[in-house]
C-alpha positions as a LaTeX table, in Angstrom:
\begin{tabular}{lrrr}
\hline
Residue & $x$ (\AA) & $y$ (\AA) & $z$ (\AA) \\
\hline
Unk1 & 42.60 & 59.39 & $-103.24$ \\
Unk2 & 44.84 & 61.91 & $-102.69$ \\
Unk3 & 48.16 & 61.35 & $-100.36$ \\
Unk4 & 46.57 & 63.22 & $-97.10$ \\
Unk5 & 44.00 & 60.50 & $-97.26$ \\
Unk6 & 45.70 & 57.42 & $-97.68$ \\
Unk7 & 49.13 & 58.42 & $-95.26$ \\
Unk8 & 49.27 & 58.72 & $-91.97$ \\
Unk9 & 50.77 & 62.26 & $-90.72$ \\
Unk10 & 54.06 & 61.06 & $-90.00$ \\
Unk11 & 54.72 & 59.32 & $-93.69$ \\
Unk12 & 53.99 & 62.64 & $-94.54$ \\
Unk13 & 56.34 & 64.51 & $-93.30$ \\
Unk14 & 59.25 & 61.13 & $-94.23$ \\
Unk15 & 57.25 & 60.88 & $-97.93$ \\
Unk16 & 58.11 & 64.74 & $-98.68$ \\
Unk17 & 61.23 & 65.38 & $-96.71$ \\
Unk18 & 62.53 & 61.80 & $-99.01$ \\
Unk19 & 61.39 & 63.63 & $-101.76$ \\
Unk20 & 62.58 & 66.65 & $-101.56$ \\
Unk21 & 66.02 & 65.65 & $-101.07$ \\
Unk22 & 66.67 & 64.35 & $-97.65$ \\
Unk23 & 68.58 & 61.49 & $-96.97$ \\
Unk24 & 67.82 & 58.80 & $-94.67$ \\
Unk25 & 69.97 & 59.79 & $-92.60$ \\
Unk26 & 68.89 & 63.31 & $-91.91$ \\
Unk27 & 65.27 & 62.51 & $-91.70$ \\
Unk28 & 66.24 & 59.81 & $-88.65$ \\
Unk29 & 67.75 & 62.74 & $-86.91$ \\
Unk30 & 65.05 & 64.98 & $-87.59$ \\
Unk31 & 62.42 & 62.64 & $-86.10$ \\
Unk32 & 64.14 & 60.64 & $-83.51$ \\
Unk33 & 63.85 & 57.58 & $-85.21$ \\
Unk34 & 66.86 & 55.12 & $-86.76$ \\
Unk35 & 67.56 & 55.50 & $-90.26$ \\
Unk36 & 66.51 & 51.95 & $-90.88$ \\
Unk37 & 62.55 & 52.49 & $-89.07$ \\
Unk38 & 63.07 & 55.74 & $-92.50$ \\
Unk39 & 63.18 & 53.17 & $-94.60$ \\
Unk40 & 60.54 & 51.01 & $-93.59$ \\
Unk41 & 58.37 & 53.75 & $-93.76$ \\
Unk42 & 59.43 & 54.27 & $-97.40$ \\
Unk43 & 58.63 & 50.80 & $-98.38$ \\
Unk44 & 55.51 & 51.29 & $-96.83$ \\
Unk45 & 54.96 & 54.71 & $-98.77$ \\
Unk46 & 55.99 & 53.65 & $-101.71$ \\
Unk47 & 53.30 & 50.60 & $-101.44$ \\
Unk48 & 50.77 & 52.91 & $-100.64$ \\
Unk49 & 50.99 & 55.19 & $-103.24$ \\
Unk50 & 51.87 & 52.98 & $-105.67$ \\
Unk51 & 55.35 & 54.67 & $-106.95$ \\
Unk52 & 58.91 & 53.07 & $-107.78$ \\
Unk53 & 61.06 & 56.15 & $-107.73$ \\
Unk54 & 61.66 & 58.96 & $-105.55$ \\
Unk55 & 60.87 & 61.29 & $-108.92$ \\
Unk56 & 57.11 & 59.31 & $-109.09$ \\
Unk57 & 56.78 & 60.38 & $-105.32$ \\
Unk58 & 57.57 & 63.77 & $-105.71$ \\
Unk59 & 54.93 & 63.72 & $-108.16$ \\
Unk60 & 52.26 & 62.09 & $-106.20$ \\
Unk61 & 53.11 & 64.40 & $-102.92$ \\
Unk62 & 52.30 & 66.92 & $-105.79$ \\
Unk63 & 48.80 & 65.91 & $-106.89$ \\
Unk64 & 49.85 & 63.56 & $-109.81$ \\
Unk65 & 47.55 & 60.49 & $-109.73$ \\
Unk66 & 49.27 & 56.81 & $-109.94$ \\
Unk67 & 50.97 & 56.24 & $-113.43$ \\
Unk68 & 50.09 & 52.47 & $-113.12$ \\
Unk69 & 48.10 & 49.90 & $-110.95$ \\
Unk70 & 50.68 & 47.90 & $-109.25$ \\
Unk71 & 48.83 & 44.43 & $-108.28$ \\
Unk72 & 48.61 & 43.82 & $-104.28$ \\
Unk73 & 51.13 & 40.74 & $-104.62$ \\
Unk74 & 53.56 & 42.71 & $-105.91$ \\
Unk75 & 53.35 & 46.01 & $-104.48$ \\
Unk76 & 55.63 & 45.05 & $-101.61$ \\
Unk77 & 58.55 & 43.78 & $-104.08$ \\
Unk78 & 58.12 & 46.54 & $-106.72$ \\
Unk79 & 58.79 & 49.27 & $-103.61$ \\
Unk80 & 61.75 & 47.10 & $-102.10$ \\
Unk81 & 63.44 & 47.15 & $-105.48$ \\
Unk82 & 62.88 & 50.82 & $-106.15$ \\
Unk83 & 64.31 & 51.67 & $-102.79$ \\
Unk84 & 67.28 & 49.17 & $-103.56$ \\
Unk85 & 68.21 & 50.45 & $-106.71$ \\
Unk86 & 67.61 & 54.59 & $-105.42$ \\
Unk87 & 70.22 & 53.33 & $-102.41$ \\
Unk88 & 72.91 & 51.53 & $-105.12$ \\
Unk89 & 72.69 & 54.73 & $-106.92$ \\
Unk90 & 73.05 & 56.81 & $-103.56$ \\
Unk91 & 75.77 & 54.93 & $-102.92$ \\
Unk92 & 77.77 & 55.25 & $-106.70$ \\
Unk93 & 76.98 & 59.15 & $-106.63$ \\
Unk94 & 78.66 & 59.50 & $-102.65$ \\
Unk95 & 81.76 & 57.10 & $-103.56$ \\
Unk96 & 82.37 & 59.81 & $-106.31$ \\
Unk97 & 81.99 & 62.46 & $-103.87$ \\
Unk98 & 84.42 & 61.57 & $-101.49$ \\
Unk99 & 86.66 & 60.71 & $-104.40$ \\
Unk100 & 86.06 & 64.56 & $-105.50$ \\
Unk101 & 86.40 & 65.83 & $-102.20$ \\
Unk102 & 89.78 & 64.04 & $-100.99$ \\
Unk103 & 91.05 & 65.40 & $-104.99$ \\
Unk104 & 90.38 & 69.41 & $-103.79$ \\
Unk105 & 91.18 & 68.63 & $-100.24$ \\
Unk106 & 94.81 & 70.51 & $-99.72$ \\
Unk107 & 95.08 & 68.78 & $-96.54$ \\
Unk108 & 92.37 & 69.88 & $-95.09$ \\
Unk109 & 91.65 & 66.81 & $-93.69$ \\
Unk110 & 89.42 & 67.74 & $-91.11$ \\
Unk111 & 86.64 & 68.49 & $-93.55$ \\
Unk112 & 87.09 & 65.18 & $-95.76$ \\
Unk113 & 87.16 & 62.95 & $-92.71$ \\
Unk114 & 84.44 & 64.82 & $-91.28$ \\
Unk115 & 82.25 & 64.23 & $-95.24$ \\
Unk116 & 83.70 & 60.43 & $-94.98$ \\
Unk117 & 82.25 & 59.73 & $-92.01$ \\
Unk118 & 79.14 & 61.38 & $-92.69$ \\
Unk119 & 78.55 & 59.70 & $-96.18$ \\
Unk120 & 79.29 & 56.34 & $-94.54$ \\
Unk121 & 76.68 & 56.71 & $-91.53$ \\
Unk122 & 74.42 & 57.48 & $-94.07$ \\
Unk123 & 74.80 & 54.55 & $-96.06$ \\
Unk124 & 75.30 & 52.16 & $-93.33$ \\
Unk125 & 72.52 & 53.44 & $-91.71$ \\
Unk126 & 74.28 & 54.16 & $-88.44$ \\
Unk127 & 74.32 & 56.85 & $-86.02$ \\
Unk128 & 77.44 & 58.03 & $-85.11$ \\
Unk129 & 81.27 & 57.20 & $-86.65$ \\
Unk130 & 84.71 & 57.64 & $-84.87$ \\
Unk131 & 88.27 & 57.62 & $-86.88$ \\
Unk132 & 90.61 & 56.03 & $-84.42$ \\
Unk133 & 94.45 & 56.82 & $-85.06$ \\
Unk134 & 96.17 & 53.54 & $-84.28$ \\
Unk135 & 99.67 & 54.53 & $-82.23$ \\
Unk136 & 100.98 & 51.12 & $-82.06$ \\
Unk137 & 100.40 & 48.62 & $-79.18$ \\
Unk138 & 97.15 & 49.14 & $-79.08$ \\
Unk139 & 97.47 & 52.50 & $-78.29$ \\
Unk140 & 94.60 & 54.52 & $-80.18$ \\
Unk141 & 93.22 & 57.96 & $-80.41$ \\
Unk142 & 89.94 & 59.72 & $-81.56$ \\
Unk143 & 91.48 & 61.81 & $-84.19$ \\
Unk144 & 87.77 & 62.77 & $-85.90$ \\
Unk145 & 84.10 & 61.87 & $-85.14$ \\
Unk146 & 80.79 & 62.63 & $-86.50$ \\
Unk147 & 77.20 & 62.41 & $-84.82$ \\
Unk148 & 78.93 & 61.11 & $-81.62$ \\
Unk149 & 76.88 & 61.72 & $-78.50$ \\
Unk150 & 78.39 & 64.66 & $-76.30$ \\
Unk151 & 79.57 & 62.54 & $-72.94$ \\
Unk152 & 81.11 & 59.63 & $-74.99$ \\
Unk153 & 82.95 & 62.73 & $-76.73$ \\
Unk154 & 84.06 & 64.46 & $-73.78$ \\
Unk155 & 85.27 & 61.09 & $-72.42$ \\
Unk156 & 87.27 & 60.01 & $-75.56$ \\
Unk157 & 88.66 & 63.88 & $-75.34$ \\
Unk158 & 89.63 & 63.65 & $-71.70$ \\
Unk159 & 91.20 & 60.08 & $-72.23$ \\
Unk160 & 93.27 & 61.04 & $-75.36$ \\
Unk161 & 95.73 & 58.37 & $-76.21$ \\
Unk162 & 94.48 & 55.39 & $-74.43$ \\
Unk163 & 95.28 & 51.58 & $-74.43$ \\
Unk164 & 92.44 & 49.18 & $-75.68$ \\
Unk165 & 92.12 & 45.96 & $-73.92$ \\
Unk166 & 92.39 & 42.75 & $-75.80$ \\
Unk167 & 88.96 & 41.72 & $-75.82$ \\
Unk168 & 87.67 & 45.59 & $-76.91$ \\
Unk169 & 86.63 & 45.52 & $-80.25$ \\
Unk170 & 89.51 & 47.82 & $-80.98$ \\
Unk171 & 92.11 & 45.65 & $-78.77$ \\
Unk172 & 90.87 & 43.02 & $-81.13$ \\
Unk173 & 91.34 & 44.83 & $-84.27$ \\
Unk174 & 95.12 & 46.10 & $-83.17$ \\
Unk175 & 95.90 & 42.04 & $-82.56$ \\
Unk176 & 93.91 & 40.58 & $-86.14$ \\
Unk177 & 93.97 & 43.38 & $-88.30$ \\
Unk178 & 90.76 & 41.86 & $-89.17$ \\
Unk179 & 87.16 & 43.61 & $-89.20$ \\
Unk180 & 85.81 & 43.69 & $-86.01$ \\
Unk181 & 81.70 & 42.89 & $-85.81$ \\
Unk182 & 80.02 & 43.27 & $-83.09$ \\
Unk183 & 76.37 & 42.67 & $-83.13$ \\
Unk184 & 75.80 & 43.96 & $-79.49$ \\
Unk185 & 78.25 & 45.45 & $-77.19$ \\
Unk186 & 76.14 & 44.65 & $-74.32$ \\
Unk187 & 75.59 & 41.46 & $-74.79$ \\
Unk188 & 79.73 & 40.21 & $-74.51$ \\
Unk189 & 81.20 & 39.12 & $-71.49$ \\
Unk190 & 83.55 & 42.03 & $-71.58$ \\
Unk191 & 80.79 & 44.52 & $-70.54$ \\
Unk192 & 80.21 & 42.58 & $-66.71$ \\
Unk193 & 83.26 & 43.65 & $-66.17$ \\
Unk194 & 85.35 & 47.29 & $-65.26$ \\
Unk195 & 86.57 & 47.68 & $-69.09$ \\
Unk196 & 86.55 & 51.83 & $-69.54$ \\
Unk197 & 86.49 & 51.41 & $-73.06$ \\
Unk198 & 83.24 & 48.97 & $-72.86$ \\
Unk199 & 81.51 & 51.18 & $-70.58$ \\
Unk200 & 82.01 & 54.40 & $-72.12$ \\
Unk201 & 80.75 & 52.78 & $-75.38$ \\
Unk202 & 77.98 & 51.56 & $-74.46$ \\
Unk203 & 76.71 & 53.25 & $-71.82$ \\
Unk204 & 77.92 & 56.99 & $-72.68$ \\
Unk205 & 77.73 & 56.37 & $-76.43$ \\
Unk206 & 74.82 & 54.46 & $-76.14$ \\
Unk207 & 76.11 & 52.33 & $-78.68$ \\
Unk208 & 74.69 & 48.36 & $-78.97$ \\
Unk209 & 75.65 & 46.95 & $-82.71$ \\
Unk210 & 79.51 & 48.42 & $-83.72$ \\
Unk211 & 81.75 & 47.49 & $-86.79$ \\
Unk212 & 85.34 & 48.09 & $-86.84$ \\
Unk213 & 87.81 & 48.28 & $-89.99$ \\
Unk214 & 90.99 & 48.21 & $-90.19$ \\
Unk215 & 92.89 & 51.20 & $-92.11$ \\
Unk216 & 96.14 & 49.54 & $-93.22$ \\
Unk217 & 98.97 & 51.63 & $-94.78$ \\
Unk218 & 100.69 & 48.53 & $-96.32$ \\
Unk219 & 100.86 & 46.09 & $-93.39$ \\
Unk220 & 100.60 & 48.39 & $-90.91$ \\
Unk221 & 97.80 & 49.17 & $-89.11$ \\
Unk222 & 96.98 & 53.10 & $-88.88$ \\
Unk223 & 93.90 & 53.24 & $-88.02$ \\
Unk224 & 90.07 & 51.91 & $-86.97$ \\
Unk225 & 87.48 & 53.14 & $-89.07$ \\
Unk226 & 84.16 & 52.48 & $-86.50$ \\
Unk227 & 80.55 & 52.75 & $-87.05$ \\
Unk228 & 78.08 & 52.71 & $-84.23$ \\
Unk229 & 74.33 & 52.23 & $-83.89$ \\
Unk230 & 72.31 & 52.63 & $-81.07$ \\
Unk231 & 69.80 & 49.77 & $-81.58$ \\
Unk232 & 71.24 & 46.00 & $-81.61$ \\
Unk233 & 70.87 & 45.79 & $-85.42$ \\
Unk234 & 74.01 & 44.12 & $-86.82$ \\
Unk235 & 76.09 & 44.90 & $-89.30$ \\
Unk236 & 75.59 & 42.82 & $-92.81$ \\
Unk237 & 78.19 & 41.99 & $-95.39$ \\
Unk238 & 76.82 & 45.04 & $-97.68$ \\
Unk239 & 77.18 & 47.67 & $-94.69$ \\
Unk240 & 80.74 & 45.98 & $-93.80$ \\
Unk241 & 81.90 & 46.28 & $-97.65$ \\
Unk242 & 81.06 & 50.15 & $-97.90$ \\
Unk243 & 82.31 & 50.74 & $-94.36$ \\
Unk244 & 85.66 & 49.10 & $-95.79$ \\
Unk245 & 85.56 & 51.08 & $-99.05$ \\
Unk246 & 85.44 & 54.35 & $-96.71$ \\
Unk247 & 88.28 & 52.90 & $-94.38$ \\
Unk248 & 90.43 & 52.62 & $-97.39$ \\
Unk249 & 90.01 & 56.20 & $-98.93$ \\
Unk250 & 90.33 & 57.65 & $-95.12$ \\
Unk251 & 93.79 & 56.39 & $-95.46$ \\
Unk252 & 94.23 & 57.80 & $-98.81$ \\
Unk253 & 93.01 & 61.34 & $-97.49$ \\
Unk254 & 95.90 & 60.76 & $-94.66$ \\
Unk255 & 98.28 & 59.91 & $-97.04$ \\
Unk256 & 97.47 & 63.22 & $-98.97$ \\
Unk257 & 97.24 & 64.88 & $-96.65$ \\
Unk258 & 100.64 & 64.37 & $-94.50$ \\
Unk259 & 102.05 & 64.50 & $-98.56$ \\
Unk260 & 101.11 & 68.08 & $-98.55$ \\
Unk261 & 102.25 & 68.77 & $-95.39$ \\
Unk262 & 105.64 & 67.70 & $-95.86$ \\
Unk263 & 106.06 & 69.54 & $-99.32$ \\
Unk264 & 104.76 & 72.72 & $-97.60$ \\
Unk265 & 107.47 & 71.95 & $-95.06$ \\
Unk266 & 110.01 & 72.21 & $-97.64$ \\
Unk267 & 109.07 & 75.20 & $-100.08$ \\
Unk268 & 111.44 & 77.76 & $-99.50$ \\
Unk269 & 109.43 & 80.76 & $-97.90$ \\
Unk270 & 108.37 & 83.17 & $-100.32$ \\
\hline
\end{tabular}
């Protein structure tokens, strides 16, 4: 049987966009979906077609029949473990990225915050990411964001440097230095009550599960790296561990960047 007959039309349209490229990410935006219903479907794909790499399914979306008979029992672990192993990959080939692009940055640090974010909601399968600047005493500031809805953005613009409460995930964070998981924003006490921060989260952001890491510069505190999604769909110890390994090479791409600020400072003019 060919694909057409044994897919429904919106595998499809996931199965080919996956295979030509796409990452889960882009697809969930695409569609309207959450990047974690993309990969369900791709288990489910992969079953169905009986593949265990994203090279076998651009084969099959291109008339190749099955290389092997994968028995029933199985199916469902051999496509989990091909996705797995596709997604450690995914995530060895964007570390090296960001690596790469915080190395040719020049300071532009726009763009790598903006590709550090991006690779991390991606991975994490989250949809949108904010880079607070920590000012001290819980002072913060949205210096960068990615795939943030537009009225939580024109809110964190308007507010610029604001205090967060003590019981706000960043207020929290400020206090512990310690990651900050939320599994639903909604769901804490703090959101019965008048907390700006809280309500513009949740309810112009739309945001229900939320992770926050600390970007330490030694022992101080310069930052939050956050992660939102919009479904209440915690955070896990692998998600928390990559978010961290982006939070730490943020601060590297600050510390490069002010670096080559200050030496531009002080070349004599030309």
């Amino acid at each position: 049987m060919s694909p057409d007959e044994i897919l429904s039309p919106r595998e499809i349209e996931i199965a080919s966009a996956y295979a030509q490229g796409d990452t889960y990410q882009a697809i969930a935006a695409r569609l309207g979906i959450a990047p974690s219903t993309v990969r369900t479907h791709l288990a489910t794909i992969y079953r169905k077609l009986e593949v265990s790499s994203k090279l076998d399914l651009h084969s099959r979306l291109g008339g190749a029949l099955p290389t092997s008979e994968m028995l029933t029992d199985h199916a469902a672990v051999i496509s989990e473990l091909a996705l797995s192993l596709e997604e450690s990959l995914r995530r060895e080939q964007a570390l090296a990225e960001v690596l790469r692009i915080i190395s040719r940055s020049r300071g532009d640090i726009d763009t790598v915050m903006s590709s550090i974010l991006g690779f991390a909601l991606d991975l994490c399968e989250a949809e949108f990411g904010i880079l607070f600047e920590h000012g001290g005493q819980g002072r913060y500031a949205a210096s960068h964001t990615r795939g943030i809805p537009e009225p939580f953005r024109d809110w964190l613009d308007t507010q610029g440097i604001f205090t967060a409460s003590p019981r706000t995930g960043l207020g929290r964070l400020a206090t512990s230095h310690a990651v900050v998981n939320i599994y639903d924003v909604r769901a804490e006490e703090i959101f019965q009550t008048d907390d700006p921060l809280r309500y513009a989260t949740a309810m112009l952001g739309g945001a229900r599960s939320f992770v926050a890491i600390p970007m330490m510069s030694g022992d101080s505190l310069v930052g939050a790296f956050t992660i939102y999604r919009q479904s209440v769909r915690p955070f896990g110890a692998q998600a928390t561990t990559l978010a961290q390994t982006f939070a730490d090479q943020s601060v590297i791409a600050l510390d490069n960047a002010r670096m080559i600020g200050a030496l531009r400072q002080e070349a004599p003019p030309a």
